[in-house]
Phi, psi and omega in degrees: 000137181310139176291161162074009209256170237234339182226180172234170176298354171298301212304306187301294184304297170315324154305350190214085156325341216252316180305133194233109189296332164281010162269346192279305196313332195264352150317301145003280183301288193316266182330336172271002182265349191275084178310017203220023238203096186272172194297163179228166189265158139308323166300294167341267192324321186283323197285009187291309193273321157338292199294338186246042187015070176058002179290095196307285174128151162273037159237343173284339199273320205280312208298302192286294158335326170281333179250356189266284170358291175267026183233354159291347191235045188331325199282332190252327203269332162260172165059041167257079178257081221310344172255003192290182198264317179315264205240065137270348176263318153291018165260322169293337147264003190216173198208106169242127180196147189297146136308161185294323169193155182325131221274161148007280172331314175108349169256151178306155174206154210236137187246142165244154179185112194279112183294321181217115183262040188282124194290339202264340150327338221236117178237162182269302198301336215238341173267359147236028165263325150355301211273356145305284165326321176314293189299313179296312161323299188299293192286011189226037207215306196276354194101214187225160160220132213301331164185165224234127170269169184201123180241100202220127210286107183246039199261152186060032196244123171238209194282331191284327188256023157291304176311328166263028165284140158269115204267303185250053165250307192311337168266344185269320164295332192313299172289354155294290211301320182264336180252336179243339187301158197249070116265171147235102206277141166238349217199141182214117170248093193278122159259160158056053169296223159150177164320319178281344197269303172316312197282321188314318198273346164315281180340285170336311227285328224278329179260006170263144181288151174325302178307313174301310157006283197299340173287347165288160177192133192275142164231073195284015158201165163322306135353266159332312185295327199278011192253322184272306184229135191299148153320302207301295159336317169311156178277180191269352156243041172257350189059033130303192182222036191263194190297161168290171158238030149316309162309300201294322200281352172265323160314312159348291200295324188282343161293325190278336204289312212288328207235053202257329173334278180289349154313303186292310189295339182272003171293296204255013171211005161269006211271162181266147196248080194323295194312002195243330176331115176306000000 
């Protein structure tokens, strides 16, 4: 289990009356019976299940798909090693971090932002493998939530690192990210927008489902952003009143350090075995 994480699967159930400890249990069973399948926790299973509104299931189809997903994409899902030749240098430019606490709304929410916007910095594949780390952290730290935001700070995103996007990796988190990861994602906030913030998201739309589509929102200035989201969520030079985000990307950095472990271990005992597919 990920170090620092805020609830137990006790914690979850009480929080979530809707949840049913014999529906988790028989996903459990369904999965130690999938031999091509490596094992999941009852806390897996439950937000798993959480994430597909109790629907047995589409929560077994999101189990098989999430991990049949990440072991097709190996360049984003593996070898996340936080100390690599690979992603020290976006880790040392960029920022993936929980908000500070629940937004307004009751959902959770997750911030991106580039700490050092130097285009020679910025590989697309290793910055989603970055956000694979993260995601996994957050959603396997925080629990559950009524619905999960994504806020991302696009002040130093230019033409250069539209030009160094890899379209088919970049297609490939899209469809883990909207459909199998065990949220529920509702709300996407691009701030401190410009013009390259339109063409990034041209790019996108052909691999976003409609409903994702539909959940962005442009904020081209800060002002703006604060009408949606309190002050108090922003890093402090952002002119919030959280943390810098300087500050956030070196906690960031002491979370991947801490949890190097548990990374490595998803290399070597999480894997799909196809020959084993029933």
């Amino acid at each position: 289990m990920y170090k620092v994480s805020r609830v137990s699967v006790q914690d979850v159930y009480e929080r979530t009356p809707e949840l049913k400890k014999k529906e988790v249990e028989g996903i459990l069973t369904w999965t130690h019976n999938q031999r091509h399948l490596p094992k999941i926790t009852e806390y897996e299973a439950a937000i798993f299940h959480h994430s597909r509104y109790f629907n047995f299931e589409e929560t077994k189809k999101a189990i098989d798909i999430y991990f049949t997903h990440r072991a097709k994409n190996p360049n984003i899902f593996r070898d996340r090693d936080p100390q690599s030749d690979e992603l020290r240098p976006v880790i040392e430019s960029q920022v993936f971090y929980p908000l500070p606490k629940t937004l307004p709304s009751g959902y959770s929410g997750m911030f991106f932002a580039f700490v050092n916007p130097d285009t020679k910095k910025f590989n697309c594949t290793s910055t989603l493998k970055l956000a694979s780390m993260m995601m996994d952290y957050w959603h396997m730290t925080e629990g559950i939530s009524k619905g999960h935001s994504l806020v991302v700070n696009m002040q130093g995103f230019s033409l250069g690192h539209l030009f160094r996007l890899h379209i088919g990796p970049l297609r490939a988190f899209v469809a883990f990210a909207q459909e199998y990861i065990p949220l529920r994602l509702k709300e996407i906030h691009f701030v401190n927008s410009n013009r390259v913030t339109q063409r990034f998201i041209g790019i996108l739309k052909p691999f976003l489902k409609k409903e994702v589509y539909e959940m962005m929102k442009i904020h081209t200035s800060m002002e703006a952003a604060y009408e949606c989201i309190p002050r108090e969520y922003f890093p402090s030079d952002l002119g919030g009143s959280w943390k810098s985000t300087a500050q956030l990307q070196e906690d960031m950095t002491s979370i991947l350090m801490e949890n190097k472990k548990n990374f490595q271990d998803e290399d070597t005992e999480r894997n799909v075995e196809e020959s084993l597919r029933g």
